[in-house]
N, CA, C and O atoms as a DFTB+ gen file, in Angstrom:
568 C
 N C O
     1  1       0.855      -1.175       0.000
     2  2       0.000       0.000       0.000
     3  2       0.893       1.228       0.000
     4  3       1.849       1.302       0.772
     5  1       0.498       2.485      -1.119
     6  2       1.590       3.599      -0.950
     7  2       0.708       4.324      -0.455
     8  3      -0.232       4.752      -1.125
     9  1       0.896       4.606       0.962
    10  2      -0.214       5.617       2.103
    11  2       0.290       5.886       3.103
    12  3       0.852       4.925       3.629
    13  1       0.353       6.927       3.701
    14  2       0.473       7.288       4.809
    15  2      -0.475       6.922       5.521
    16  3      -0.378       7.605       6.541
    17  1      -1.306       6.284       5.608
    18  2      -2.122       5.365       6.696
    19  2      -2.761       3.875       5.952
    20  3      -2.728       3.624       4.747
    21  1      -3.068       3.408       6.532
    22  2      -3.555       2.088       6.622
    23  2      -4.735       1.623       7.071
    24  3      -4.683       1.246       8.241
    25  1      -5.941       1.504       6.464
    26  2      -6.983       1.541       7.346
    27  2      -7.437       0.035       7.379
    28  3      -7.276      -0.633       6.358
    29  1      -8.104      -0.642       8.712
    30  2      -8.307      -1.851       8.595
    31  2      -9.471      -2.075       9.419
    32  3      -9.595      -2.223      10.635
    33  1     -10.479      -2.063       8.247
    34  2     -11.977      -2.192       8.853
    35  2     -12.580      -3.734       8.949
    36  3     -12.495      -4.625       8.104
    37  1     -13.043      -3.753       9.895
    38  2     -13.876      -4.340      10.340
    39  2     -13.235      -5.912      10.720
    40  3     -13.397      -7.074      10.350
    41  1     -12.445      -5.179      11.658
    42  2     -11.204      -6.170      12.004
    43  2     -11.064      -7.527      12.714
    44  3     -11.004      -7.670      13.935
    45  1     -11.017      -8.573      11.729
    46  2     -11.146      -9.779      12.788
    47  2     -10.052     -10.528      12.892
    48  3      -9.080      -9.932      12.427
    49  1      -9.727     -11.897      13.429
    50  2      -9.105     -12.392      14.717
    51  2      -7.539     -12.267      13.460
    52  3      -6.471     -11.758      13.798
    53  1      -7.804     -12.842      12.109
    54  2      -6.943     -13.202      11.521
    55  2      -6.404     -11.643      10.975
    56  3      -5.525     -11.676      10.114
    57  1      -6.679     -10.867      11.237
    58  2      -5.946      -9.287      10.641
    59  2      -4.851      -9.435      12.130
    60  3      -4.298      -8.340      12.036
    61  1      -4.419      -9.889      13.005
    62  2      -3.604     -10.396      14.138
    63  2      -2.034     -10.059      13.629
    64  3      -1.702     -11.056      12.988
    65  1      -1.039      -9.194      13.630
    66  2       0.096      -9.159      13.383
    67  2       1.139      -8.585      12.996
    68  3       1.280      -7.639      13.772
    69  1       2.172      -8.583      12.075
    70  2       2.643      -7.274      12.776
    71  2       2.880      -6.642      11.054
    72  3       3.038      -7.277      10.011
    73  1       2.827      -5.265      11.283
    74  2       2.419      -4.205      10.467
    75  2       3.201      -3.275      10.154
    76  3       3.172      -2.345      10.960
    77  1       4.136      -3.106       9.004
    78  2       5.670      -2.294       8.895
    79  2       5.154      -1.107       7.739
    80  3       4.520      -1.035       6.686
    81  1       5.818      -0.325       8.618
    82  2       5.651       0.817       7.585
    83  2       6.495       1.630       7.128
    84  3       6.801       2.502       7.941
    85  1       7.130       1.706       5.880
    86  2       8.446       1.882       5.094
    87  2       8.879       3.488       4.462
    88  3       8.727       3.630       3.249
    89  1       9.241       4.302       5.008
    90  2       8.993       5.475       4.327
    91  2      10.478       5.971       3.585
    92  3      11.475       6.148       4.284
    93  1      10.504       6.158       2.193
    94  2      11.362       5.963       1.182
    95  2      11.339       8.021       0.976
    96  3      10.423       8.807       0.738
    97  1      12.775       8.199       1.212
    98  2      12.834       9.589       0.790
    99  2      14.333       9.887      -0.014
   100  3      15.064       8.931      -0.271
   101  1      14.656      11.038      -0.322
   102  2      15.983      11.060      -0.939
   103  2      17.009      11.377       0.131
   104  3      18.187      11.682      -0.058
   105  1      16.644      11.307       0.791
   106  2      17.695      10.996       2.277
   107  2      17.973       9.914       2.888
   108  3      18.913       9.836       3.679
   109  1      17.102       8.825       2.567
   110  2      17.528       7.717       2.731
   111  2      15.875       6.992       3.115
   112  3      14.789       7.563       3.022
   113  1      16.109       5.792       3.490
   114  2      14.236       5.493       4.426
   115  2      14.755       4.998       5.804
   116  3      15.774       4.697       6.426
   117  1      13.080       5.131       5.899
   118  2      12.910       4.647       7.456
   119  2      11.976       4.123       7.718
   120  3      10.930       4.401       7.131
   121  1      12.046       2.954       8.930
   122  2      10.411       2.140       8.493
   123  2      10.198       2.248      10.647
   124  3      10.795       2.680      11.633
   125  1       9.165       1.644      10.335
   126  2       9.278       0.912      12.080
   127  2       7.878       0.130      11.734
   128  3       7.269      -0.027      10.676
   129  1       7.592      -0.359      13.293
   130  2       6.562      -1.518      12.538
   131  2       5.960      -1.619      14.232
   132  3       6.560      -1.321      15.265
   133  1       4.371      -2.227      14.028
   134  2       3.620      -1.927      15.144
   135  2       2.790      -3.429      14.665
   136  3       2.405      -3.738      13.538
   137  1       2.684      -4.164      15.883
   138  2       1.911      -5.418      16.451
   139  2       0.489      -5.162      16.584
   140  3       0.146      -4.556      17.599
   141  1      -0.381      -5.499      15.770
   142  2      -1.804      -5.550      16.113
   143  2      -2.307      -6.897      16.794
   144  3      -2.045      -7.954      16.219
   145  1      -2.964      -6.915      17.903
   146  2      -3.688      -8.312      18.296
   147  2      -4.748      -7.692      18.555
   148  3      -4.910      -6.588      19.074
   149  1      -6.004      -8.991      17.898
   150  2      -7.142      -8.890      17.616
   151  2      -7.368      -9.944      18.671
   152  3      -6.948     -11.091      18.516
   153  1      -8.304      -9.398      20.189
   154  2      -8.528     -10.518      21.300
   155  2     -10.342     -10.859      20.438
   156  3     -11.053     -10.164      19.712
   157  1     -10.524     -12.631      21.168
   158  2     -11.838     -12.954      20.511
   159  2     -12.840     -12.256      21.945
   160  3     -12.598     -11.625      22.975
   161  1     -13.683     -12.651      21.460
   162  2     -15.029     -11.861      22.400
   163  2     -15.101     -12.005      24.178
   164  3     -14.460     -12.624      25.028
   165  1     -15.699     -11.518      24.175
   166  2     -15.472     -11.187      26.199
   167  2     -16.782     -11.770      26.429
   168  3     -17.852     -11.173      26.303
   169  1     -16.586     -13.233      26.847
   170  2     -17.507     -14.639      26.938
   171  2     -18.009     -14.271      28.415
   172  3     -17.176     -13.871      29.228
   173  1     -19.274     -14.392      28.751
   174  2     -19.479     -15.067      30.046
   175  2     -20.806     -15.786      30.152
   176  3     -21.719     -15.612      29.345
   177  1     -20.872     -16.704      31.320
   178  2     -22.184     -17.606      31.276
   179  2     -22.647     -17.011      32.651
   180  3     -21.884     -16.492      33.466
   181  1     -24.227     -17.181      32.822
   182  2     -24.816     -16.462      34.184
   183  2     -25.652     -18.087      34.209
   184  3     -25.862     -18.751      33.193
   185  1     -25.870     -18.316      34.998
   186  2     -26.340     -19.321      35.970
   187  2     -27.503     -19.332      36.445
   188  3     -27.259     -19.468      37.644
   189  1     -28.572     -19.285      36.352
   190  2     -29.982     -18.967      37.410
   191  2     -30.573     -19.978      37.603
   192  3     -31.282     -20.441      36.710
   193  1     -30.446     -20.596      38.816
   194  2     -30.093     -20.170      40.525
   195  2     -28.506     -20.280      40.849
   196  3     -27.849     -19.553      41.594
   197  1     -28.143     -21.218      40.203
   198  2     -26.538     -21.309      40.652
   199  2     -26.152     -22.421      39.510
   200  3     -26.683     -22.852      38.487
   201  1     -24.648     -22.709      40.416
   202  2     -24.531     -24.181      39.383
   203  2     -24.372     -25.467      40.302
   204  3     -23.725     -26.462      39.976
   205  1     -25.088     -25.296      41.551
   206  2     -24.524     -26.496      42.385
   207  2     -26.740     -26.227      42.535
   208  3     -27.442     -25.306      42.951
   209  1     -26.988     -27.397      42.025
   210  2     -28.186     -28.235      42.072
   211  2     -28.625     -29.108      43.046
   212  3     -27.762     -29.655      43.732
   213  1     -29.873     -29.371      43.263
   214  2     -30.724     -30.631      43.980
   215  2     -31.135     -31.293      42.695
   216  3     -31.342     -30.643      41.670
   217  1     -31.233     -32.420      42.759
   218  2     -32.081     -33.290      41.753
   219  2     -33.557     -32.713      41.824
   220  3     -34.248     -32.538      42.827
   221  1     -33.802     -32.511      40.740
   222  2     -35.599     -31.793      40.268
   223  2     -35.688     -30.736      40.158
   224  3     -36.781     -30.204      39.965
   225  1     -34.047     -29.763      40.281
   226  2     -34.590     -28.472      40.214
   227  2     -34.218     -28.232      38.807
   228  3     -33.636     -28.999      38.041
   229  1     -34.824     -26.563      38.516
   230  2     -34.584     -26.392      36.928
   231  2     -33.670     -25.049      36.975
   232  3     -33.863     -24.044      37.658
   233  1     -32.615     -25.318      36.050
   234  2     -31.735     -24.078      35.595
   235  2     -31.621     -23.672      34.267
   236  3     -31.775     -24.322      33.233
   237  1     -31.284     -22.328      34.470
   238  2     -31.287     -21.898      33.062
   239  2     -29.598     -21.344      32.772
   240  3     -28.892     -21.061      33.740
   241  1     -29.119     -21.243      31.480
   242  2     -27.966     -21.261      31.518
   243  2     -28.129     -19.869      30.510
   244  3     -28.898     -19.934      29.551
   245  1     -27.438     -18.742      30.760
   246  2     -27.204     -17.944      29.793
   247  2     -26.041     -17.558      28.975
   248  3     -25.013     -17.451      29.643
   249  1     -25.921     -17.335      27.792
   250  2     -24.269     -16.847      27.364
   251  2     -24.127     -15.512      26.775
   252  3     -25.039     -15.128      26.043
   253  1     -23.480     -15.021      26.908
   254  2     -23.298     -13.303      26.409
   255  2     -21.837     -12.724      25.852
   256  3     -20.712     -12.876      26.330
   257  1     -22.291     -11.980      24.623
   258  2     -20.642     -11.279      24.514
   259  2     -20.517     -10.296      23.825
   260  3     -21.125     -10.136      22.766
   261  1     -19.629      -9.403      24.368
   262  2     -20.225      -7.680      24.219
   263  2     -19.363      -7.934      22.697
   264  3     -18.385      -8.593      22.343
   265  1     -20.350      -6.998      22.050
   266  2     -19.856      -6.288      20.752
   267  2     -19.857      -7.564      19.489
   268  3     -19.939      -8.780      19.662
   269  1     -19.737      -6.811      18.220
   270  2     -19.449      -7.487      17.654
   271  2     -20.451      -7.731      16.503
   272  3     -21.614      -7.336      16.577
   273  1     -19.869      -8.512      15.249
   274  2     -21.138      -8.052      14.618
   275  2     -22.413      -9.487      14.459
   276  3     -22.120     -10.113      15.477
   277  1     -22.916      -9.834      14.171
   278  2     -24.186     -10.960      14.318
   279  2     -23.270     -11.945      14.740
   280  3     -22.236     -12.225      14.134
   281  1     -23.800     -12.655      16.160
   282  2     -23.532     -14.134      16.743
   283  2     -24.110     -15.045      16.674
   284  3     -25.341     -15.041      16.664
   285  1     -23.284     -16.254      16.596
   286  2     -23.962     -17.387      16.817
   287  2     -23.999     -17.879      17.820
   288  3     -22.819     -18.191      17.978
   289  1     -24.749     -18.342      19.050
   290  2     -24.481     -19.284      19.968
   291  2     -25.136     -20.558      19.944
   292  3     -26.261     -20.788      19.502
   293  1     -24.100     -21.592      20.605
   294  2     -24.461     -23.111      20.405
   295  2     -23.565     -23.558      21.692
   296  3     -22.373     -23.255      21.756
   297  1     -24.233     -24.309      22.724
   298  2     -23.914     -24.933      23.829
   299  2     -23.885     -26.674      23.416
   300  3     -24.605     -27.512      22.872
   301  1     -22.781     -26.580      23.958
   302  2     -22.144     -28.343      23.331
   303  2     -22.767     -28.821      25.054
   304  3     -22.391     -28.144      26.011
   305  1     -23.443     -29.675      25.204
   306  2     -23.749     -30.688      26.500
   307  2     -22.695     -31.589      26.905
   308  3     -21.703     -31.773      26.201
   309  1     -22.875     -32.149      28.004
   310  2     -21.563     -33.023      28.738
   311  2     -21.792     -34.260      27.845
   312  3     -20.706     -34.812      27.669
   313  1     -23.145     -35.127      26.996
   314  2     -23.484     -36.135      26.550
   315  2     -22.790     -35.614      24.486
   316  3     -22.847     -36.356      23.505
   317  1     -22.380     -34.541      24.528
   318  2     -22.045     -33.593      23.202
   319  2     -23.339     -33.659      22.108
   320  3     -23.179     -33.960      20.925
   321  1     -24.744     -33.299      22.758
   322  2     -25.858     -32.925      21.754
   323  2     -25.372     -31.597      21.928
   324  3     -24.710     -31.199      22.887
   325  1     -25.746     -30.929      20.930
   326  2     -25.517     -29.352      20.583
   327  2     -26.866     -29.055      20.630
   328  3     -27.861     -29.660      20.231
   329  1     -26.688     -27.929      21.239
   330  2     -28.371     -26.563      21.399
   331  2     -27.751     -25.366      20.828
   332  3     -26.824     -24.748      21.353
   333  1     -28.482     -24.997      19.405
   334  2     -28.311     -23.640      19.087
   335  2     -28.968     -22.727      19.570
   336  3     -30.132     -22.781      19.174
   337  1     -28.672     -21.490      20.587
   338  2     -29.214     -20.673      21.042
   339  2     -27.962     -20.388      22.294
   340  3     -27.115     -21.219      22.620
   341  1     -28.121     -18.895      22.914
   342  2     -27.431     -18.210      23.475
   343  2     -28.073     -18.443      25.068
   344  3     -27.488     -17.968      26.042
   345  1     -29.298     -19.201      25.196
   346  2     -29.457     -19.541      26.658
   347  2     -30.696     -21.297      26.370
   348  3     -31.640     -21.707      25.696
   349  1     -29.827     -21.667      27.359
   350  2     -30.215     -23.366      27.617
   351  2     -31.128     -23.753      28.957
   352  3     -30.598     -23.766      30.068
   353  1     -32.624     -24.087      28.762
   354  2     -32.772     -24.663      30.018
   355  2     -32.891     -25.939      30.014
   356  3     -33.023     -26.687      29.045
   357  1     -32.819     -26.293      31.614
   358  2     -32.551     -27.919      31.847
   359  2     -33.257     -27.901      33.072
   360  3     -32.951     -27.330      34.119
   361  1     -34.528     -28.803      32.728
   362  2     -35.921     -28.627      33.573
   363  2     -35.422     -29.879      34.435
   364  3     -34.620     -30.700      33.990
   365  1     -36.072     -29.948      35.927
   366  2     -35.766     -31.653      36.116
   367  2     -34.581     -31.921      36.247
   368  3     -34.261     -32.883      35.549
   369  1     -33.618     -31.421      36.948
   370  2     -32.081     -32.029      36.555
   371  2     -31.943     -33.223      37.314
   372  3     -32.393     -33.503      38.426
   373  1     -31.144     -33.975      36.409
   374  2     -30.762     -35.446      37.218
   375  2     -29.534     -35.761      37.218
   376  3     -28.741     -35.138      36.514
   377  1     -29.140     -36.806      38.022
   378  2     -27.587     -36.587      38.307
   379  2     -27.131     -36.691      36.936
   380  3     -26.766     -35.649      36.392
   381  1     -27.086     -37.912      36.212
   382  2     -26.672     -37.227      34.533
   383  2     -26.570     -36.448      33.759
   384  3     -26.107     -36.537      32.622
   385  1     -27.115     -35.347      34.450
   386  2     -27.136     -33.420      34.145
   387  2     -25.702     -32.887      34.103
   388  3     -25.104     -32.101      33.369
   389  1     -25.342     -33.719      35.321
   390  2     -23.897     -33.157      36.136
   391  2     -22.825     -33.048      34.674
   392  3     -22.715     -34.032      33.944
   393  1     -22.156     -31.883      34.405
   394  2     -20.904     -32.065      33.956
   395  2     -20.965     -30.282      33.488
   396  3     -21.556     -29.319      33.976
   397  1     -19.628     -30.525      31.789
   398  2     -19.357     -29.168      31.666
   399  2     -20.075     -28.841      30.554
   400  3     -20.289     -29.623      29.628
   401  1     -20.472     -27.660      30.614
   402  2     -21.479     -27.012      29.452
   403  2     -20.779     -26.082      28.249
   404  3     -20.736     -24.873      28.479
   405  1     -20.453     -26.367      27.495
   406  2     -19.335     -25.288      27.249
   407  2     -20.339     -24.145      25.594
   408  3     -20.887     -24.629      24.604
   409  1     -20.207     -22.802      25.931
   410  2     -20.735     -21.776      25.046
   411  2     -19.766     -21.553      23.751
   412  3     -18.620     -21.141      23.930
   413  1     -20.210     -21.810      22.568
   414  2     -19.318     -21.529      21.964
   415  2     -19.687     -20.307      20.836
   416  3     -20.761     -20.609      20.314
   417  1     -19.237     -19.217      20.365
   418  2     -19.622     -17.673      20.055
   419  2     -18.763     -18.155      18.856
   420  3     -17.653     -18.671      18.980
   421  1     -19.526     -17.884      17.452
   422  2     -19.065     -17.524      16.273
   423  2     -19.493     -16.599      15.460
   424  3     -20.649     -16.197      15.590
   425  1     -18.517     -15.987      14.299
   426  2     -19.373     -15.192      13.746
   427  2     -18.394     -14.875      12.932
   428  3     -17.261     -15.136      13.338
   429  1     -18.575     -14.082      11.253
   430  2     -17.492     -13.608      10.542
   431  2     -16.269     -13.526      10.883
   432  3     -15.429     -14.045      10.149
   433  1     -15.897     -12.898      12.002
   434  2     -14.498     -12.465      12.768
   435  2     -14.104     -13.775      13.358
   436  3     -12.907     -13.928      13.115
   437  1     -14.539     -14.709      13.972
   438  2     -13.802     -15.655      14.166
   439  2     -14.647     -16.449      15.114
   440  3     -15.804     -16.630      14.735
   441  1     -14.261     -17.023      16.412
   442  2     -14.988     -17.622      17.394
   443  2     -14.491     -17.506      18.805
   444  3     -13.617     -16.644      18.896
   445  1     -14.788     -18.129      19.968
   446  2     -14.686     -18.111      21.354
   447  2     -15.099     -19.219      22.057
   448  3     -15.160     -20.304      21.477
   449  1     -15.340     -19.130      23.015
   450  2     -15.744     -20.693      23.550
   451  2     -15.427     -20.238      24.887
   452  3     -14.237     -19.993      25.085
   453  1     -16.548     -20.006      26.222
   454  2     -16.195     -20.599      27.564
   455  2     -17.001     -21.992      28.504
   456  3     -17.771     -22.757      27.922
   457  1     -16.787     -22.090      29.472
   458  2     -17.578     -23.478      29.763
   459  2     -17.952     -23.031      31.257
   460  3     -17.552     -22.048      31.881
   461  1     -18.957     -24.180      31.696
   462  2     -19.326     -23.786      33.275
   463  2     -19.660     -25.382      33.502
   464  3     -20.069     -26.146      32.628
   465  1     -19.359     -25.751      35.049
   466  2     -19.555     -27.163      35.242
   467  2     -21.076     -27.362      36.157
   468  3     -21.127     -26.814      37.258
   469  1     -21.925     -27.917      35.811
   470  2     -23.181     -27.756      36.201
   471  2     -22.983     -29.184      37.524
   472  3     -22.745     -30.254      36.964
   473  1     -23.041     -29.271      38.815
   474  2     -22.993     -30.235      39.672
   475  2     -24.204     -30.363      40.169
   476  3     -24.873     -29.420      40.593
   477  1     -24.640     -31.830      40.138
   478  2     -26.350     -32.201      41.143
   479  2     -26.293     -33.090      42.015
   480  3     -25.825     -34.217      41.851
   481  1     -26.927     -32.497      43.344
   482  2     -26.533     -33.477      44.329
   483  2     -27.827     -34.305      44.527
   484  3     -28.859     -33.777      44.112
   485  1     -27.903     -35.300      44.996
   486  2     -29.177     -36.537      45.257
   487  2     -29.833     -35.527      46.319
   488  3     -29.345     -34.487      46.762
   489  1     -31.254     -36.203      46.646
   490  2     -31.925     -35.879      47.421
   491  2     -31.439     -36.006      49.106
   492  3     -30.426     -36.699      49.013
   493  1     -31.581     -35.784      50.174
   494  2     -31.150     -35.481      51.212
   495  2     -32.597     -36.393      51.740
   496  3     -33.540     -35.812      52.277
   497  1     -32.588     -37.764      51.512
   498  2     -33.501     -38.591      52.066
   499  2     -33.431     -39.649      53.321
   500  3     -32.563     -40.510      53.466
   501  1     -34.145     -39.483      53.886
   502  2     -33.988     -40.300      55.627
   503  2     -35.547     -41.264      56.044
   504  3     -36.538     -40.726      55.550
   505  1     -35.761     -42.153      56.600
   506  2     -36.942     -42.952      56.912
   507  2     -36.494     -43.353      57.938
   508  3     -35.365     -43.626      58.345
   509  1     -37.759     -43.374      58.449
   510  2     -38.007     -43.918      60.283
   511  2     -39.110     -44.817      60.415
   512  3     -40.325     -44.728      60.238
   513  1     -38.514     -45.490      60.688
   514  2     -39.866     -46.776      61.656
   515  2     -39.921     -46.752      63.025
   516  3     -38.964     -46.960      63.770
   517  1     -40.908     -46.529      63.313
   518  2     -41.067     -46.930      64.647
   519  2     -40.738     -48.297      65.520
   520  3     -41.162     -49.211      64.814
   521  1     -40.354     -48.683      66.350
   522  2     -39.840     -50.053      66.510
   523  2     -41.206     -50.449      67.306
   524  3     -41.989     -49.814      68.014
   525  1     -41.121     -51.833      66.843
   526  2     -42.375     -52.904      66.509
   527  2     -43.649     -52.406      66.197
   528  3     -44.688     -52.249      66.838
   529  1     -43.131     -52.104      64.509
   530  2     -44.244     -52.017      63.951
   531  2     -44.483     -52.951      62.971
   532  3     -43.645     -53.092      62.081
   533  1     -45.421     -53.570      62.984
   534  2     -45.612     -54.973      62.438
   535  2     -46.905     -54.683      60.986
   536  3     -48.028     -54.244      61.234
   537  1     -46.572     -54.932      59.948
   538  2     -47.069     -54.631      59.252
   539  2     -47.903     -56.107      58.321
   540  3     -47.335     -57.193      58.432
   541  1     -48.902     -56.053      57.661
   542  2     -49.445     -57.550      57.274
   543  2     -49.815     -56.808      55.829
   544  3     -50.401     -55.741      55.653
   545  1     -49.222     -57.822      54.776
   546  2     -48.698     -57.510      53.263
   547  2     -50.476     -57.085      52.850
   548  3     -51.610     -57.415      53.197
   549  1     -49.780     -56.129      51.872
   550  2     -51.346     -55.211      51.454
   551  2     -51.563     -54.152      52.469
   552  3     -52.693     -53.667      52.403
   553  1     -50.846     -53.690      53.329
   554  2     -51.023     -52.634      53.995
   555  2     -50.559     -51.499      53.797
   556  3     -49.501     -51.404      53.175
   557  1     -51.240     -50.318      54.281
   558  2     -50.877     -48.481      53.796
   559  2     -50.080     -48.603      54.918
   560  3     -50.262     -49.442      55.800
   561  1     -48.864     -47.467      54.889
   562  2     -48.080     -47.057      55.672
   563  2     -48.012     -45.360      55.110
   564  3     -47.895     -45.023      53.932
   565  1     -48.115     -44.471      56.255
   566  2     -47.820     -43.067      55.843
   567  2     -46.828     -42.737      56.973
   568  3     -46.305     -41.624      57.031
């Protein structure tokens, strides 16, 4: 390019590097040269209620990322079915719920990817009998 500037629109991951600029006079030239890095998107996942579960409860998983121009989001599951969309719910969780969820952000400019580990704990269950209680088969017990 013969310019005194350089313009570089609409800049994605692969415009990344380094950039010399050569200036030719009758005195001789001179260049110097400047490093561009192009970081990918500023990922995060929100959680609602948390990520540490009871069996039966329901969460919703959200993903977000500032800027940029049209996204895609698609959440890869711990079992690896893919959900296209930028928020996932998971009604009913069961311990097979348990693992990592990971968001992955694409789009013209390039992609991203963060993850969150979803944990479910069993029910917190206890039974009591009364001692000598004698029961005869076909009987209700409450």
């Amino acid at each position: 390019v013969t310019s005194d500037m350089l313009p570089v629109n609409n800049v994605m991951t692969n415009d990344t590097g380094e950039y010399t600029c050569i200036v030719t006079s009758e005195a001789g030239n001179a260049k110097t040269s400047v490093t561009l890095s192009v970081e990918p998107y500023d990922l995060s996942v929100e959680a609602n209620p948390g990520l540490e579960l009871t069996f039966g409860e329901n969460v919703t998983l959200t993903c977000t990322s500032e800027g940029g121009p049209t996204l895609n989001y698609t959440w890869m599951l711990p079992d690896n079915t893919e959900v296209t969309s930028n928020m996932l719910s998971v009604n009913n969780v069961m311990m097979n719920d348990t693992g990592e969820y990971i968001c992955i952000v694409t789009s013209e400019a390039g992609n991203a990817n963060t993850s969150v580990t979803l944990s479910v704990e069993p029910y917190d269950l206890s039974v009591e009998a009364n001692p000598g209680l004698e029961l005869t088969f076909g009987e209700n017990v409450t």
